[in-house]
Structures are given as structure tokens and as C-alpha cells.
C-alpha positions, 0 to 999 in steps of 0.5 A: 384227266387222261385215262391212265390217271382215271384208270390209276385212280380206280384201281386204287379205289378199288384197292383202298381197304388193302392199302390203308391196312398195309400203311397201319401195319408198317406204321406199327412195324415202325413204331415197335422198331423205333421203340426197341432201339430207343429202350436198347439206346436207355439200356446202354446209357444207364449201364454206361452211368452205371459202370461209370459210377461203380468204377470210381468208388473205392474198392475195398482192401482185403489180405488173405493168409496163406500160411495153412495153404504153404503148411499143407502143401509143404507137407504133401512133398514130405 
């Protein structure tokens, strides 16, 4: 081995403990970020079902009379 290698090697021995620490870290940094995005991904998926489904049903019909509202209104421009 040279003696850039053999450095190398020791001062990543001497480093271990911080290493092996960091690499936990991002690994749980990615873990939760891939987490988000797939529950924002399940999210968008079910309202998109939802919103599909709630689209093709049948709306009902309602007719509002009007006949009090034109009565009073036309006797406010008496």
C-alpha cells in the first residue's frame, strides 16, 4: 500500500464513529422524504378517484321560486 492509502485509511478509522452517524442520519433524512412523497403521491391518487367518481354521479335537480323575492323587490320601487 502507499502511504497516501495507509494515511487515508487512518484518518477514516480515527473518523468512523462520525461517519457511520452521518450515513444513519441521511438515511433516515431519505427515508422520511421518500415517505412524504409517496403518502403526497396516495393523497393525489385518492382524491383524483374521488373526484373522478363524485363527477359521474347524478347531481340532483332543484327549482326555487322566486315569486316573494320579484313581490318584495317590486314593492321597494313603489
Amino acid at each position: 500500500m502507499s502511504q497516501q492509502k495507509v494515511d487515508q485509511y487512518k484518518k477514516e478509522k480515527a473518523n468512523r464513529k462520525q461517519i457511520m452517524k452521518k450515513q444513519r442520519v441521511m438515511g433516515v433524512v431519505r427515508t422520511c422524504a421518500v415517505t412524504v412523497v409517496a403518502l403526497a403521491l396516495v393523497g393525489w391518487i385518492g382524491f383524483s378517484v374521488y373526484d373522478s367518481y363524485t363527477s359521474n354521479q347524478e347531481r340532483p335537480s332543484v327549482e326555487i321560486n322566486y315569486d316573494a323575492v320579484t313581490n318584495y323587490m317590486s314593492g321597494l320601487s313603489e
